[in-house]
N, C-alpha and C positions, 0 to 999 in steps of 0.2 A: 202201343207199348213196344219199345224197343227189346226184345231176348233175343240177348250173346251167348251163343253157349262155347263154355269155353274146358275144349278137350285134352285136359292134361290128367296123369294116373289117375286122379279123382276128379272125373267131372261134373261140372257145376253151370248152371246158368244165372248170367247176370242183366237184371228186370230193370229197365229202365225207364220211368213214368212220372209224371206230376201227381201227387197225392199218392206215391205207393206208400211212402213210412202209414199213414190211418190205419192201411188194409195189409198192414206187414204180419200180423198172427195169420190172417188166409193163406199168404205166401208160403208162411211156414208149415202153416198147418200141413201142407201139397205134400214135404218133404220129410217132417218129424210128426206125425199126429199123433204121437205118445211124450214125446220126452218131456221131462222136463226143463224149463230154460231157466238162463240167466242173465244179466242185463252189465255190460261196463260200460260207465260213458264220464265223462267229467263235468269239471263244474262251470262251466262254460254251456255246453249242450244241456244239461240237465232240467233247468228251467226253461229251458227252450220243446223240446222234443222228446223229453224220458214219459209225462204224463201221457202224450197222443200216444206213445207206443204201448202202455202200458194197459191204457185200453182196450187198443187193438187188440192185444193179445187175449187181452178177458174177453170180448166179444166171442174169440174161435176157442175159448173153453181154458187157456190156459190161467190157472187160476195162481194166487201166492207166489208171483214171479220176484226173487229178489234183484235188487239194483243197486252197484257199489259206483261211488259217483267219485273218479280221482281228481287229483287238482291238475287242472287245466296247464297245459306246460309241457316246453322238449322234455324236462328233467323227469319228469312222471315217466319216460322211456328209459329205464331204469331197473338194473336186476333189484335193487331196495322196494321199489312198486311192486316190480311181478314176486317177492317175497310176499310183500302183503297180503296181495290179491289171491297168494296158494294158501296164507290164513283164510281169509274170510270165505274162499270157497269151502276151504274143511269146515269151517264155524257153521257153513250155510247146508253142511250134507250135499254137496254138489259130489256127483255120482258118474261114473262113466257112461250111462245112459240119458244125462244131460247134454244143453247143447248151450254152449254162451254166444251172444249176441254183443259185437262191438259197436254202439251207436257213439256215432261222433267223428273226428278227423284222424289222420296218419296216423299219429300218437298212442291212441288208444286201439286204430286199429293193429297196431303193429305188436303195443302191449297183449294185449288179448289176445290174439294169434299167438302168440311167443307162450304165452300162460298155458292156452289151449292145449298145444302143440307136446304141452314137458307134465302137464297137470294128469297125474293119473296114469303117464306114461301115452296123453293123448285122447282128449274127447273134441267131438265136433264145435266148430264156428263160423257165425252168422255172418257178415260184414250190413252195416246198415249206413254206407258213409254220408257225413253230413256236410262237409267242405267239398270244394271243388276240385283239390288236391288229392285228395281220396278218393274223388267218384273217376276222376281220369287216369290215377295212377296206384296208389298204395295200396284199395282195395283190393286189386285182380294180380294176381301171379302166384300169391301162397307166401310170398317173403313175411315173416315174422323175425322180429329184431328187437333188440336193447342196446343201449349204448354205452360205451367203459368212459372215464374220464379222458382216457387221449384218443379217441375216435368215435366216428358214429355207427350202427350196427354190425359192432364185433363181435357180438353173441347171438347169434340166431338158430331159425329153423327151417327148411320149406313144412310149410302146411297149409294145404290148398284150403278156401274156405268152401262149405257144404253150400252157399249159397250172398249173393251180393243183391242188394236190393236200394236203387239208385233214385232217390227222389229231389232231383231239379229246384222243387220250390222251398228245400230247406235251406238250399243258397239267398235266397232273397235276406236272413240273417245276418249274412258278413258283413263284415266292415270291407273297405275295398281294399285294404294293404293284404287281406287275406284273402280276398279275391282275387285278386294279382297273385299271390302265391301257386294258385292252383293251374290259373295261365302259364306261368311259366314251365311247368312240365307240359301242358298241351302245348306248346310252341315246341320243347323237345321231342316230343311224338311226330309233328308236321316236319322239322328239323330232319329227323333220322328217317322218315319212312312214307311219310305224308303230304307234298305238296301243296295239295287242295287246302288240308286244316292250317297247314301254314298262311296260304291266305285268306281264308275265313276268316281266321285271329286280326291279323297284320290288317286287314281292309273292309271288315264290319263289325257291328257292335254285338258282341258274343253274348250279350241278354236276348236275344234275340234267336239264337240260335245253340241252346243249352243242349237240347237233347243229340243234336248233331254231332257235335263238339266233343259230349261225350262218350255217346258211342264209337266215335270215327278213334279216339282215343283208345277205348278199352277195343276194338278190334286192331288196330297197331300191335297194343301189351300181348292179345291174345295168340295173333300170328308166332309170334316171337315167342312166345312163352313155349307152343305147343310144340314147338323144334327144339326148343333147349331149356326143359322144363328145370335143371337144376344148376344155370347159369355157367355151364362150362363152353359155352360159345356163342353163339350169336346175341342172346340175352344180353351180354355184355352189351351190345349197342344201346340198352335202356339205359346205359350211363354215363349217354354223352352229359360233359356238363358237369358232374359229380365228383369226379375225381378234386380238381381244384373247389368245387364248390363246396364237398364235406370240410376239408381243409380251412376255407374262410370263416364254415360256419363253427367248427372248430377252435377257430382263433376269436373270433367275434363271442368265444363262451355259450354257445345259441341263443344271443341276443338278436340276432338275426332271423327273419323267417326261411325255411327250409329253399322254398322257391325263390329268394331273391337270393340266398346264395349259388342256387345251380344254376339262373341268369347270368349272375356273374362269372360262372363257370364258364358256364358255353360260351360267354361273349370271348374271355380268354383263353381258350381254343381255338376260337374262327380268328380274334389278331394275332394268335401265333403262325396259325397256318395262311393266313394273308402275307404277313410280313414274308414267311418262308417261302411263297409262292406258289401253294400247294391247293389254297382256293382262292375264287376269284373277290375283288373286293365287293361288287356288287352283293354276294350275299351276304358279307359282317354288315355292309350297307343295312338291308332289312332285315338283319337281324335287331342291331342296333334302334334302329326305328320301330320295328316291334316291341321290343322294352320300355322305349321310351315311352311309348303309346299308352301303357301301362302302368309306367312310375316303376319300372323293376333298375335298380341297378346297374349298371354298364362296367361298373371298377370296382377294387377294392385297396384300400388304404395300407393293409395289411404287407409287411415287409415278406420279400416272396423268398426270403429262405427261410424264414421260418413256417410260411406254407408248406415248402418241400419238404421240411420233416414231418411236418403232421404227414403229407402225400404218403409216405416211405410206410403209413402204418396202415395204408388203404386195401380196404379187404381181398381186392380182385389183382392188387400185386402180386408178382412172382419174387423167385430171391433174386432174380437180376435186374428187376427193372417195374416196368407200369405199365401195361395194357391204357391205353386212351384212344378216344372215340374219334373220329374226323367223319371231316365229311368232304365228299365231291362236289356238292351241291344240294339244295335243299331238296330232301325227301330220298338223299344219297348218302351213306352212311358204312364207316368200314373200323376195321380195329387195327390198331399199328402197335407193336411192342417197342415202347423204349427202356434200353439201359439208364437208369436214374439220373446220371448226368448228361446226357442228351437228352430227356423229355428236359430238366432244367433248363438248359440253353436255349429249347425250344420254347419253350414258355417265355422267358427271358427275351427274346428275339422280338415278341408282337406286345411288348409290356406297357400298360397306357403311361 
């Protein structure tokens, strides 16, 4: 088994194994062997994964665990949901000596951290990611978020999770447009910090190589996290790709998957910065061909001023401009401030 531990104000280790969700109540058992839990997961994961956990957890003693199952979807990321869900945890006598568990992808873990984080003034959370998008990236750093109608995670919180527990073969589930989703931030990991994972992705078959993939991922997040636990600097470089990709997904209404719009991000990054001169074309090259490899998007259809205002309400903006990620070269990664109308023109410059 792969354990990350990973040293921010509240640290936590993150387990990484084939078959951990069975033997996920022992996991816990190690770190809470009194509380009581509670379960969020949606209706997607639910009939896949909520009865094996549910077990597990009777096995190591915990008994009458309740489980609120939301509907599957960006839009369940949502102050209207985390409403709810502060119903039904009061409905349920959930107590600040409980501990909720987010089984399932980004969504829910992000809802549920976010709940966690504000519910009580704050009790602990589990992460049990079931996508590959979660297990490489949303799970580990503490961001908990909701999203407002004109951007995606305007509301949030840091709140580091008590514990992350990664099991590989709950991916055998996805569909592969959702499988590709989760690639596409591991290619951003390999992208900003990672060469090797870049070509592991790019040049073999990543079923093959799950538990690497995602560890090499969440030690990237962890490096990074542990220097600028509350995103005021380096952290930033997790968002290469993001800035224009919120914006797409934004404009797309999130009919789009999360990962195929920050594909589309990063690919309109690297052509600005080719066209600009600032990297070399060899790497939009295998970028590009890593996407493709994939089915991830390369463009977007989407009229780019009306991008730039979605951009303009992007969380990690200042009031003069836009922090955006580049890179030197793959596994080279730096931050450049542009004044709004210069990161436009720069965009603009590499436009497919």
């Amino acid at each position: 088994m792969n354990c990350i531990r990973v040293n921010t104000g509240t640290p936590y280790d993150v387990r990484i194994r084939r078959g951990i969700l069975r033997e996920a109540g022992n996991e816990i058992k190690k770190i809470f062997p009194h509380a009581r839990l509670a379960i969020v997961t949606d209706s997607n994961v639910s009939p896949l994964y909520l009865r094996s956990l549910l077990d597990s957890l009777e096995l190591a003693g915990y008994q009458n665990t309740p489980s609120f199952t939301m509907e599957a979807g960006e839009n369940t990321k949502s102050l209207e949901s985390a409403g709810l869900l502060y119903q039904l945890l009061s409905q349920s006598k959930i107590s600040r000596d409980c501990c909720l568990i987010a089984l399932g992808g980004g969504v829910i873990g992000d809802l549920t951290g976010f709940v966690a984080s504000t519910y009580l003034r704050g009790i602990p959370f589990i992460q049990i990611p079931t996508t590959l998008l979660a297990q490489v990236d949303s799970s580990v750093g503490g961001k908990t978020a909701v999203n407002l109608p004109v951007g995606k995670n305007l509301v949030g919180t840091f709140w580091q999770p008590s514990l992350v527990l990664c099991d590989p073969d709950t991916l055998a589930t996805l569909p592969e447009d959702v499988f590709a989703d989760g690639v596409a931030e591991a290619l951003k990991c390999g992208m900003i910090k990672d060469p090797v994972l870049f070509d592991l992705l790019a040049d073999q078959e990543p079923q093959a190589h799950l538990e690497e993939i995602i560890a090499r991922c969440i030690c990237v997040k962890r490096d990074v996290v542990e220097k600028d636990e509350y995103d005021t600097g380096e952290r930033m470089l997790l968002n290469f790709g993001h800035t224009m990709g919120h914006a797409v997904e934004n404009w797309m209404q999130y009919q789009q998957r999360h990962g195929q719009c920050v594909a589309t991000g990063m690919v309109m990054i690297a052509r600005a910065q080719t066209a600009a001169g600032t990297l070399p074309a060899a790497v939009l090259d295998r970028l590009l061909a890593a996407c493709q490899k994939y089915g991830l998007p390369t463009c977007c259809k989407a009229p780019l001023d009306e991008l730039f205002k979605i951009c303009r309400q992007d969380k990690k903006n200042t009031v003069r401009g836009i922090r955006a990620i580049l890179l030197r070269s793959i596994g080279d990664s730096y931050i450049q401030n542009f004044p709004f109308e210069a990161f436009e023109a720069f965009i603009k410059g590499g436009a497919c």
